[in-house]
N, C-alpha and C positions, 0 to 999 in steps of 0.2 A: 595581554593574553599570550605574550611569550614572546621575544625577540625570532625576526624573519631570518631566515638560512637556508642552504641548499646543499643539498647530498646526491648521492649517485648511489641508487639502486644496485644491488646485484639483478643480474640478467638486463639491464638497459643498455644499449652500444655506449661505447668511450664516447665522450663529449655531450651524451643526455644527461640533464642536471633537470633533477624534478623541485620544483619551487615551493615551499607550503612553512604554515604556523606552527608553532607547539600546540598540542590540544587539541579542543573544539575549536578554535580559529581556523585550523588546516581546515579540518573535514564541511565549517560553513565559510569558505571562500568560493569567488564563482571562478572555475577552471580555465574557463575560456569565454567568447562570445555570447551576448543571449543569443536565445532561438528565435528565427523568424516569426515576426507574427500571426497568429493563428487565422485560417479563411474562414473557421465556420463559427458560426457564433452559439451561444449557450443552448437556445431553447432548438437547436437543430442537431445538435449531441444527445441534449435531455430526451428529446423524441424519439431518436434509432436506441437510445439505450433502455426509453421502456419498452420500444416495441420489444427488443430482445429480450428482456427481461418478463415480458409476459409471456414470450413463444419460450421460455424456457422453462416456464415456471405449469405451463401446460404441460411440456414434456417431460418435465419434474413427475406431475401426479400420476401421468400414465406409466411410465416406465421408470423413477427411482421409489421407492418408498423409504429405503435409507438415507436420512437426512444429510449425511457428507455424500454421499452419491448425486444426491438431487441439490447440493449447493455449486457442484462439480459442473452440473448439465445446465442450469441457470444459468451460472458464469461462461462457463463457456460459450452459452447461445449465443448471450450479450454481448460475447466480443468481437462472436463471426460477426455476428449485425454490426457493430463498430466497424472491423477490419474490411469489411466489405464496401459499406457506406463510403468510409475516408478512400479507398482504392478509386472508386466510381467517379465520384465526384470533389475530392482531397490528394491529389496525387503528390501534393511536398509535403503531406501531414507531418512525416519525419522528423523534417525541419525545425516544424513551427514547434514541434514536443520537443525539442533536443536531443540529441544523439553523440557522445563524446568520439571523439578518433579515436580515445582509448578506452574503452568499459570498464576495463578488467581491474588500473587501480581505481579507477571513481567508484567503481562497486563495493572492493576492500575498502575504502574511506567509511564509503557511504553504510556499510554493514558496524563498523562501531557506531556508528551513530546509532542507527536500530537496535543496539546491545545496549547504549547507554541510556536508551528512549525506554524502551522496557522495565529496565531499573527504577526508571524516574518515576513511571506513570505506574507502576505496580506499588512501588511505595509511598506515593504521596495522591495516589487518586484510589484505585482499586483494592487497595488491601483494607484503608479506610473504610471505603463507603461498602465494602463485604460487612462489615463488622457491624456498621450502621445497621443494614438493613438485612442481617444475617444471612447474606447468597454466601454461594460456593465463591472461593477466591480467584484470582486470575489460573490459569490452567487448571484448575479442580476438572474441567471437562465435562460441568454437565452431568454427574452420576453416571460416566462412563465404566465400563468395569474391562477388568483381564481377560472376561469371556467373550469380547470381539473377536469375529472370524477377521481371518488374516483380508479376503476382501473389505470389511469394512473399515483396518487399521490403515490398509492401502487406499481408502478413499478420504481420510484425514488426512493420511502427508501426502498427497492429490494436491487438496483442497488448499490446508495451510500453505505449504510448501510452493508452490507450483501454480495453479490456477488463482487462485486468490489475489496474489496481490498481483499478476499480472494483466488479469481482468480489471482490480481495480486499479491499478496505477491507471493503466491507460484511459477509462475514464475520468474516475474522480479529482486528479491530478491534470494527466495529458491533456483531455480535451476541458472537461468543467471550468477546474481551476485558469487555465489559460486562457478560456473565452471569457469567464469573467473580469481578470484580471484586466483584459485588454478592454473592457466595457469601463467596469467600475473604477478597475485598482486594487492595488495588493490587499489591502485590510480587508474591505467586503469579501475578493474573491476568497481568502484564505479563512474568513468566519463558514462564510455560504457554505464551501466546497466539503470543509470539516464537517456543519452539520446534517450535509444531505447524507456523506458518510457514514457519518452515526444510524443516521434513516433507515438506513441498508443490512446495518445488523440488528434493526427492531424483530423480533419473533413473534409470528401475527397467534402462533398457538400459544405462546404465556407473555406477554406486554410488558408484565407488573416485574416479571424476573427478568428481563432486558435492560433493567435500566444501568445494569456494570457493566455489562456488555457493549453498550449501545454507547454510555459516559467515556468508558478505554477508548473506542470509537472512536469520537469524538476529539478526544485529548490525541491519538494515532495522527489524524488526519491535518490536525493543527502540524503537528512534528513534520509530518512528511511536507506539508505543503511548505512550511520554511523551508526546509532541506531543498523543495526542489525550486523555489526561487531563490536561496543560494548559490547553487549548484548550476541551476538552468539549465539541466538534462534529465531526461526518464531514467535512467539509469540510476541515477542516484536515489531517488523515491521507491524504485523498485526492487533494490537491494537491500535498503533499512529496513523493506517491509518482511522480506525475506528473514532476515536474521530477527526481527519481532518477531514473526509466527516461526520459528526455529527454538524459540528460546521457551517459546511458551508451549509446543508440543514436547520440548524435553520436558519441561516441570509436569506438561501431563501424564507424558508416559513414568517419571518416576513418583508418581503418588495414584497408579491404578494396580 
């Protein structure tokens, strides 16, 4: 995978020598220490994150009717419920999800990875099974058009950008994947974790048209959960996700 070496960043002080692979070996090496192990276990995450996810999806119907607006208000419910939860009663949650000293390059590592993920699963899962089952392709958007008002464009890079995968890292990743992990073991938690993921993008108004949506999903969440048990920090998971839904609001924005 490439002979090991060490280089000196521009902007690092004299005598910092950053350590890494050629390639994908750099970017799936673990950086440092795992993370402490996690206090709360699966079915006590699963439960604050439906409550949240029902108290959002209430406030959803009263007050968004726009579908990226109301994915915006769900998610976020779900994660006060989270953030609050682990505050109360999880006070090293931090820990136990990983946290780097440094984010900023585990982020840049971790964002090629999410560029080169997108690649992969666009061509070898989603563009396929579009064809199959004649859906729109990866970013088609849905039958979105150019005549979104600028609030509604602003509630997709909200949504992708922003809310989205930081809501989900920190469940489906943070809390799920790690209390499994520590139950079962890496294989289960990282099948489990991926397909509740998938779960999450099922569309209860067309089901039948979910299933590329829901399958990327799926294939997503496989990616991120290696990534973050290489990696063993949130950061890393939450920046792939980032530059995945980046790459695929560019392809929508230039085919509307």
């Amino acid at each position: 995978m490439g002979r090991r070496h060490t280089e000196t960043l521009p902007g690092v002080e004299p005598g910092a020598r950053l350590q890494h692979d050629a390639g994908m070996a750099s970017i799936l090496r673990r950086p440092g220490p795992p993370p402490a192990a996690p206090t709360w276990r699966w079915w006590e995450a699963s439960g604050v994150f439906a409550a949240g996810y029902l108290a959002g999806d209430l406030l959803r119907a009263r007050l968004a009717p726009d579908r990226d607006l109301g994915i915006v208000l769900v998610e976020g419910t779900w994660t006060l419920f989270l953030l609050a939860w682990l505050r109360g009663f999880h006070r090293g949650w931090t820990r136990s999800v990983g946290w780097p000293a440094r984010p900023w390059p585990e982020a840049r590592e971790a964002a090629v990875f999410g560029a080169i993920l997108y690649g992969v699963i666009a061509l070898a899962v989603a563009l396929p099974l579009s064809r199959i089952l004649g859906a729109a392709g990866p970013g088609a958007g849905g039958g979105r058009t150019a005549e979104e008002s600028p609030a509604e464009v602003a509630a997709v890079l909200a949504s992708a950008l922003l809310v989205a995968p930081a809501a989900e890292e920190l469940f489906f990743r943070g809390l799920l994947y790690r209390a499994l992990r520590a139950r079962w073991g890496a294989v289960p938690a990282w099948v489990v974790s991926a397909l509740a993921f998938g779960l999450v993008h099922l569309s209860r108004e067309d089901p039948t048209g979910s299933v590329v949506p829901v399958t990327v999903a799926v294939c997503l969440g496989l990616g991120l959960a290696l990534l973050y048990e290489r990696r063993g920090n949130l950061v890393a998971p939450l920046a792939a996700h980032e530059a995945f839904n980046a790459i695929g609001v560019l392809v929508l924005l230039t085919r509307t």
